[in-house]
C-alpha positions as CSV (number, residue, x, y, z in Angstrom):
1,X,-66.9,-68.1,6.2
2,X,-67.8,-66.5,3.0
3,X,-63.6,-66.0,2.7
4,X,-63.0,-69.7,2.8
5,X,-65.7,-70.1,0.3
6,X,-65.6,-67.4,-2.5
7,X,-62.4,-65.5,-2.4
8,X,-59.4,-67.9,-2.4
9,X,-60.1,-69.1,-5.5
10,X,-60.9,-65.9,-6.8
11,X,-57.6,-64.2,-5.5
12,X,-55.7,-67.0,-7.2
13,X,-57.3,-66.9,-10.7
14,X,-56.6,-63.1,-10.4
15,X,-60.5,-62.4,-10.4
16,X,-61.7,-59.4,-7.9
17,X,-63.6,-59.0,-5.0
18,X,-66.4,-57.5,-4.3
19,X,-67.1,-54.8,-1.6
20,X,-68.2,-57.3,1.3
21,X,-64.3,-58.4,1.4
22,X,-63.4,-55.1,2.3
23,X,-65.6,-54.2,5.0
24,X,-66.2,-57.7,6.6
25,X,-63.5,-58.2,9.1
26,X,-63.5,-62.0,9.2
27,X,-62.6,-61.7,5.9
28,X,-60.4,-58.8,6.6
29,X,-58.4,-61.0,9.2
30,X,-58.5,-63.8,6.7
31,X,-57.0,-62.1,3.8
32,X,-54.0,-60.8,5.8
33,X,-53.4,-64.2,7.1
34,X,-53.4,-65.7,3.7
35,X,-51.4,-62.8,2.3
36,X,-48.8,-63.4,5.2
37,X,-48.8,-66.9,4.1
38,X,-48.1,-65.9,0.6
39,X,-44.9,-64.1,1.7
40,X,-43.6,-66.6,3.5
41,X,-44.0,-69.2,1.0
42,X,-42.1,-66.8,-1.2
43,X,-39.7,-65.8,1.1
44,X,-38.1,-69.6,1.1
45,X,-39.0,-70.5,-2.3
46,X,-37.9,-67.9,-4.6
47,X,-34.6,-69.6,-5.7
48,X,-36.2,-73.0,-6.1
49,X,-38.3,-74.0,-9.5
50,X,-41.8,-75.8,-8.3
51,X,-42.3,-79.1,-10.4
52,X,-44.7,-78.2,-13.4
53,X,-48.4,-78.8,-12.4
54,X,-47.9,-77.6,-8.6
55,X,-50.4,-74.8,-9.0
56,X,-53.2,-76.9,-10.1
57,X,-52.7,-80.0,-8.0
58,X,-52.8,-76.5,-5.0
59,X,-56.0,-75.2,-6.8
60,X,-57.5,-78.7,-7.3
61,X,-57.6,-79.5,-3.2
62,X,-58.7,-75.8,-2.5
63,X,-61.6,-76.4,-5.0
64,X,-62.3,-79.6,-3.6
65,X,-62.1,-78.0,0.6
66,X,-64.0,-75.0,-1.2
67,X,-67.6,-76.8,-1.6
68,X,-67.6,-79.4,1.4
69,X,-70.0,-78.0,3.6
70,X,-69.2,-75.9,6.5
71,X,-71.8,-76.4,9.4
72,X,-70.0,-74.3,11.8
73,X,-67.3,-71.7,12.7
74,X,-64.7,-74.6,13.5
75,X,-65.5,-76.5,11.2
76,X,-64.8,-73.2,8.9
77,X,-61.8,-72.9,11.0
78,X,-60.4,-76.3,10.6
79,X,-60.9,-76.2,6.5
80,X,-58.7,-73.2,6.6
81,X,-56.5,-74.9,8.5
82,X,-56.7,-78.0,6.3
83,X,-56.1,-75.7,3.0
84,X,-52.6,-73.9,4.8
85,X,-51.5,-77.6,5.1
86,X,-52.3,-78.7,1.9
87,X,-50.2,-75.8,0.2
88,X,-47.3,-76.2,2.4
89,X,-47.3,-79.7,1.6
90,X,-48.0,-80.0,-2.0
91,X,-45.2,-76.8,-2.2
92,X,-42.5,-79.1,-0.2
93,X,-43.3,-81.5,-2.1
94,X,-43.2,-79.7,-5.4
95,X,-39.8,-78.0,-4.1
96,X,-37.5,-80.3,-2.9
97,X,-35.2,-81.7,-5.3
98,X,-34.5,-85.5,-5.9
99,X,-31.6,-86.6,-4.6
100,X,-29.7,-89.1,-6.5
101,X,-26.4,-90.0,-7.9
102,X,-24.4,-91.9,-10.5
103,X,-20.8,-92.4,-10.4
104,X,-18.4,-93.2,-13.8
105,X,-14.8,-94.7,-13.9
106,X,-12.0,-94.4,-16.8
107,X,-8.6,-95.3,-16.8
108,X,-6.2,-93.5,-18.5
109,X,-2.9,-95.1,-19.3
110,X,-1.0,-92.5,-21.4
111,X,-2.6,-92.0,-24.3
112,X,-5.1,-94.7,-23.9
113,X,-9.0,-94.3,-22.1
114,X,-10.7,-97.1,-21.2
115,X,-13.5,-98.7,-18.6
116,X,-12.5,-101.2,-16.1
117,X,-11.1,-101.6,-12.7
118,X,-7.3,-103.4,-13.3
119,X,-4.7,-100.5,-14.0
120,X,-0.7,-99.9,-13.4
121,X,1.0,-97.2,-11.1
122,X,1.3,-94.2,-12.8
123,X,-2.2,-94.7,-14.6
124,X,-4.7,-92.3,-13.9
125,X,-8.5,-92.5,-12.8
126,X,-10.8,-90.1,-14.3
127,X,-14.0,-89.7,-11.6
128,X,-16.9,-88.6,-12.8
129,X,-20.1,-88.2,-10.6
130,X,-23.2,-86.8,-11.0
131,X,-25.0,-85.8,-7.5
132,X,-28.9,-84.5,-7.8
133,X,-28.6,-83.3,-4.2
134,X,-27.5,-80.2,-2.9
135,X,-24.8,-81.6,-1.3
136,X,-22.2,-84.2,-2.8
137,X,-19.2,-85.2,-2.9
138,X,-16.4,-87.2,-4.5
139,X,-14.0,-89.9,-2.7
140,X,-11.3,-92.5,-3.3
141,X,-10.3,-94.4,-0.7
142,X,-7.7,-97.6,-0.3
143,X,-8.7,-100.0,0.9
144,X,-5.7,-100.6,3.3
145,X,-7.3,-97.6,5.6
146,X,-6.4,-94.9,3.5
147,X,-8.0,-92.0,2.6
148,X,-6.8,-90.6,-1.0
149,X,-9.5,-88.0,-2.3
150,X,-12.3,-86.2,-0.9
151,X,-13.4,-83.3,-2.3
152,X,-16.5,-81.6,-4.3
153,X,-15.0,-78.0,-6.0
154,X,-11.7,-77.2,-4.8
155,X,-8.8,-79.2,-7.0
156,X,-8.3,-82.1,-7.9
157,X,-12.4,-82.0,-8.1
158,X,-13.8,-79.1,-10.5
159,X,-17.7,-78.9,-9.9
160,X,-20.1,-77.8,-12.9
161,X,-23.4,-77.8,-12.0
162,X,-24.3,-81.6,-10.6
163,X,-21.2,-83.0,-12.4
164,X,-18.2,-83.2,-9.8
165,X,-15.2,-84.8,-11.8
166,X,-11.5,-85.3,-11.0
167,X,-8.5,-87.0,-12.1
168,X,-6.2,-88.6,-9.7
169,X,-3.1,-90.5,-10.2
170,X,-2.7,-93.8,-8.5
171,X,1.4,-94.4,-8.0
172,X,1.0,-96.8,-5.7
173,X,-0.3,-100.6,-6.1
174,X,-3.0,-101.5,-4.4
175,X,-6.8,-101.7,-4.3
176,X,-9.0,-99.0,-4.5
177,X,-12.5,-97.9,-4.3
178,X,-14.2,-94.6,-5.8
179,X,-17.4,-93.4,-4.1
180,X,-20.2,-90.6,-5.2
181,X,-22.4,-89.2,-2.6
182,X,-25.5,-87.0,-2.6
183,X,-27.6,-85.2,-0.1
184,X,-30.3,-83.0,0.9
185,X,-28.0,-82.4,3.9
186,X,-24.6,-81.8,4.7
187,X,-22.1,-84.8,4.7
188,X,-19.9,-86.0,7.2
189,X,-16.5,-85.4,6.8
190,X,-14.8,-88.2,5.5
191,X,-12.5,-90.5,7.5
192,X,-10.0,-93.6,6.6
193,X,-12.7,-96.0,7.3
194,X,-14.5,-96.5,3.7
195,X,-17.7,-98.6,5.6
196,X,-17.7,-96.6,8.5
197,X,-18.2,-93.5,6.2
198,X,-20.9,-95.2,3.4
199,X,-22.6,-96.3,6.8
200,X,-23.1,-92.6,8.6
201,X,-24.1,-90.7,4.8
202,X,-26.6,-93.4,4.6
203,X,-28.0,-93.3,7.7
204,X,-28.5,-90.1,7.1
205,X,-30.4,-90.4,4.2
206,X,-27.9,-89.6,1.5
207,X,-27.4,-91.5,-1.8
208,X,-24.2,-93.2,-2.0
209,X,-22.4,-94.9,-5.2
210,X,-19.4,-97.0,-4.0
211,X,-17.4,-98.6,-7.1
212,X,-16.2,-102.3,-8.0
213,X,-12.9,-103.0,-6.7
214,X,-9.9,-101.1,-8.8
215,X,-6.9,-103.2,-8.7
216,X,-3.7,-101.9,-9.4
217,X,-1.0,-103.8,-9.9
């Protein structure tokens, strides 16, 4: 399949054709199909930023399928085949961001800012969390079955690129915990049950941050 052999490479370093491409209709048929193929990868992708060196890792396996030898037309048919995958792969790959996430506490107690996890009614925590997914969000639970925050944009959260942040005000004694999630998928809406909840995001592959114990007293 002189396609297979000669022209995908030479389509994609922007090198021309010469007249058997045209009038062959193997190579007709294949051209479309690898033009389709082109669209569609473009259709999903054209929002997304592929991870530098994803073209030449693409043009590296090609090169590599392009000078095996092809001892007949499945085996033609079947390298094709094996090339298609190798792009949608290397593109997935390439496109799908990494999902991670990183949670940070402060206490503020009037005109004071500090780290740690002991603080008085009427203090105020300032959650920070940074969520590489594209979905995340930010929680405080108690952890006598309450539910306190859960939010990612909408106040008390404010959302600026993969930095959710809020302050909350903790009137009540108690202990607390803050937790961060991130993931490629939507979460689960959050429910009193602080275990129950890490449990289900995780399970669903989602990275989740769940703080020391915040005591305040």
């Amino acid at each position: 399949m002189r396609f297979e052999e000669e022209a995908l490479l030479l389509i994609e370093q922007g090198k021309p054709l010469d007249e058997h491409f045209d009038t062959c209709e193997d190579c007709v048929e294949q051209r479309r199909k690898y033009e389709q193929l082109g669209m569609l990868v473009g259709s999903f992708a054209a929002d997304r930023s592929p991870h530098e060196g994803w073209k030449r890792r693409i043009m590296d396996a090609l090169h590599t399928q392009q000078h095996r030898p092809q001892r007949s037309y499945w085996r033609a048919t079947i390298g094709i085949a094996a090339s298609i995958a190798i792009v949608g792969l290397a593109l997935k790959l390439s496109l799908t961001p990494p999902v991670d996430v990183d949670l940070d506490i402060e206490i503020i107690a009037g005109d004071t800012v500090y780290r740690g996890n002991s603080a008085k009614p009427g203090d105020s925590l300032q959650l920070t969390a940074v969520v590489t997914g594209s979905h995340g969000e930010l929680r405080l639970y108690r952890t006598d079955g309450r539910l306190i925050l859960a939010c990612v944009d909408e106040p008390p959260c404010a959302r600026a690129d993969d930095r959710i942040s809020a302050t909350v005000t903790v009137a009540i004694s108690g202990s607390y915990r803050a937790v961060a999630i991130s993931s490629s998928e939507p979460v689960p809406a959050a429910t009193v049950n602080l275990d129950a909840d890490v449990l289900t995001a995780r399970e669903l592959g989602a990275e989740v941050e769940v703080s020391d114990l915040i005591i305040v007293r």
